[in-house]
N, C-alpha and C positions, 0 to 999 in steps of 0.2 A: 537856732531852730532847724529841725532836720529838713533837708527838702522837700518831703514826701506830705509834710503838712503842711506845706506852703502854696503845694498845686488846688488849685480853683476844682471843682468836682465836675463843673459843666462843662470848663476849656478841656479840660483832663478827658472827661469821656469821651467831648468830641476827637479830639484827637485821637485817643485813642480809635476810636471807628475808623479815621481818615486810615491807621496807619495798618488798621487789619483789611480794610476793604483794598488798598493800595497793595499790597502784597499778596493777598488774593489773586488781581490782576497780574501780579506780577508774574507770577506761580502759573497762573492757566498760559501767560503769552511763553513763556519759556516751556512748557507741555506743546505746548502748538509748535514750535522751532522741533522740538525733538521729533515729535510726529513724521516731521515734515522730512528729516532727515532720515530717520528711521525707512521710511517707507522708499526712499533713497536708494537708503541701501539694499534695502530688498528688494527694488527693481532693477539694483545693477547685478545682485545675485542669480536673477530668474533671469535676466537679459543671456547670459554664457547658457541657459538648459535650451533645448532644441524646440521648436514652436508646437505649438499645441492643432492641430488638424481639429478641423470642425467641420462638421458632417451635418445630415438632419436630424440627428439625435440631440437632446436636448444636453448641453454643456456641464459640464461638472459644475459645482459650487466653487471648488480651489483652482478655477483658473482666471478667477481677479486680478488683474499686474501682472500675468503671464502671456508671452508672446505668441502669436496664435496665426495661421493661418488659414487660410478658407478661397471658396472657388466657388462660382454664381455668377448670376447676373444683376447687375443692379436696376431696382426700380425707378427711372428717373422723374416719373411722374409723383410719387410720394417724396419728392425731396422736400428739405423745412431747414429752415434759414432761421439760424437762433443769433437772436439781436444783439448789439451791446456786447461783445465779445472782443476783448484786447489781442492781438500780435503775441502770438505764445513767446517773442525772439524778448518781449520787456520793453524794445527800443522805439517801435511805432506805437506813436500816441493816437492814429487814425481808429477811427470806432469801424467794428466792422462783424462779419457773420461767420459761424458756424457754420457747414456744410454739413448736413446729415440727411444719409440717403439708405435704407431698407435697400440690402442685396438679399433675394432669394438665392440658398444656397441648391448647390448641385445636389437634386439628393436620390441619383440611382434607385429610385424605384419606391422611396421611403415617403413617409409624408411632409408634403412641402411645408418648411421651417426659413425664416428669413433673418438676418442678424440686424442691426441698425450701425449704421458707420460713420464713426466722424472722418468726413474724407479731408476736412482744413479748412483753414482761415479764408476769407473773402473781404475785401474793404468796401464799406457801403459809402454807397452817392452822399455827398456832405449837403445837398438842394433837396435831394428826394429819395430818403429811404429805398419806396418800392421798384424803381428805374435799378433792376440787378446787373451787372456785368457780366456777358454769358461768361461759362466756364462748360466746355465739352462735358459729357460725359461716358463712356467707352457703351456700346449699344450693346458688343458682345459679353461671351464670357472671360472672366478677369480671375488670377486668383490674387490675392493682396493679405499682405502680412502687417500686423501693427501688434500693440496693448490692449489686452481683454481690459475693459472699466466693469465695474459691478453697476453704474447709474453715467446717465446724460449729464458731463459735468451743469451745476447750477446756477445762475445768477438773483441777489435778491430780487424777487419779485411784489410789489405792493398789487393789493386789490386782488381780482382771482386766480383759482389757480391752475396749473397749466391745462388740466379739462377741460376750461373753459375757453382754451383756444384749438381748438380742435375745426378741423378743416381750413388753417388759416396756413397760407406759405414760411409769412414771417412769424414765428412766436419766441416768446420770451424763455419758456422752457419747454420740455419735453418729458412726460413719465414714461418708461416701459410700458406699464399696464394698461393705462390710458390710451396709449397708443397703438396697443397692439388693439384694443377691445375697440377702436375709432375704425381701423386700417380693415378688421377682420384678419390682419395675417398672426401666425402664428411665429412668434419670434425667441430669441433665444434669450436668456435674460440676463445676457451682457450685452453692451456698446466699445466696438471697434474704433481706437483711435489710430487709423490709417499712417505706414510707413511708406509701403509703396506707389510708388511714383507713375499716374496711370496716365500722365501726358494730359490732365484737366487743370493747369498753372494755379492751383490751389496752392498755397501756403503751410507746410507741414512741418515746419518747425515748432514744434511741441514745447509749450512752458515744461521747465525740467523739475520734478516730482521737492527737492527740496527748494526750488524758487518762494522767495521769502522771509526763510528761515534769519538771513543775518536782519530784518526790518524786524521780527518775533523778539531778537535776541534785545534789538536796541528799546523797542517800545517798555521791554523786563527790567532792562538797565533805567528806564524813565521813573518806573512805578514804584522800583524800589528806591530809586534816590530820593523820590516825592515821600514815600515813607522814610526815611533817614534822615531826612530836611525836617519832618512834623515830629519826629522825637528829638532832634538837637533844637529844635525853637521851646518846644514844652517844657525839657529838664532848663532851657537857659531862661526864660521867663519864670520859672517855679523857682530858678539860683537868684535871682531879681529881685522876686518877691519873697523870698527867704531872708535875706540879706537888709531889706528895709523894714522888713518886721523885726527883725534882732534888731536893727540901729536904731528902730523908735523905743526897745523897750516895755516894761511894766511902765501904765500911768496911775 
């Protein structure tokens, strides 16, 4: 009996599903690794071009991943502390905060435009969240160079959304718009993730752009073996039952 008529239609289908939905998966986690490297690469390319000046004119659209500097003061009263935020370094498991601080930019006569900065990492009280650790912040004018971001990087959030914490120090996330339209200021619609070093013992060791990628590569290696494993069990069960059908026979 050939084996193709020996396979069950239901086991068969299911399997079948297991082994498209399994590869599927597998397909988007190794898309995700590339991504992750790709963009890698282009920030090691845009890292050697010379920093992008920012003024109070509103920022180009292609300076996303581009190195950028700028000169202002920062607002320290608008600071907001984003929760739940890992050690960019991977190694500290301690749970801790985002700094993100509105500098109004220098703007010689123009209309006043302010950027939003991730100035680094902060570890929060393991007893009591809201108990902050000071960290200075420079009173004067600063100029500071980092990564133009196109968005506040994200963490899932359940229940509302970041609107709905609006006027709160500590929040879970942050929108531009949101934020600009909360603050009234007028802001650029990028976020600065801070290089330089303004003497506030912030944390500025930045998770590096392909961080992940080989855990993407391994999850791809799971999904497909999970798919490899559910077609050598199907063809060996259908060789099974192929085989005890021929050795029973016409009765």
């Amino acid at each position: 009996m050939k084996l193709w008529r020996a396979l069950s239609p239901v086991p068969t289908a299911a399997a079948a599903v297991v082994i498209a939905v399994t590869c599927v998966l597998g397909n988007w986690q190794l898309n995700r690794a590339h991504e992750k490297l790709a963009r890698a690469e282009r920030l090691h390319a845009l890292a050697a071009q010379p920093p992008v000046t920012l003024t109070a004119v509103p920022a180009p659209g292609d300076v996303a991943d581009r190195t950028v500097r700028v000169t202002g003061r920062f607002d320290a009263d608008r600071t907001v502390l984003l929760d739940n935020r890992p050690h960019g370094n991977g190694t500290d498991s301690r749970a801790g905060f985002l700094v993100l601080t509105p500098l109004q930019i220098r703007s010689d006569g123009a209309a006043a435009r302010s950027v939003l900065v991730l100035r680094g990492w902060l570890p929060r009280d393991v007893q009591d969240r809201t108990r902050i650790a000071p960290f200075p912040t420079p009173a004067g004018e600063v100029t500071i160079e980092g990564t133009a971001l196109a968005a506040v990087p994200r963490v899932y959030s359940l229940g509302q959304p970041a609107s709905a914490e609006a006027g709160h120090r500590i929040r879970q996330n942050v929108d531009l718009a949101a934020y600009g339209a909360e603050t009234g200021v007028a802001l650029q619609p990028i976020v600065i993730e801070q290089r330089t070093d303004t003497g506030d013992g912030l944390a500025r060791d930045w998770a590096p752009a392909d961080l992940g990628a080989d855990r993407h590569y391994g999850y791809a290696f799971q999904w497909f073996g999970l798919a490899a494993l559910t077609l050598v069990l199907m063809v060996a069960l259908g060789w099974r039952r192929a085989r005890r059908l021929a050795g029973a026979g016409p009765t």
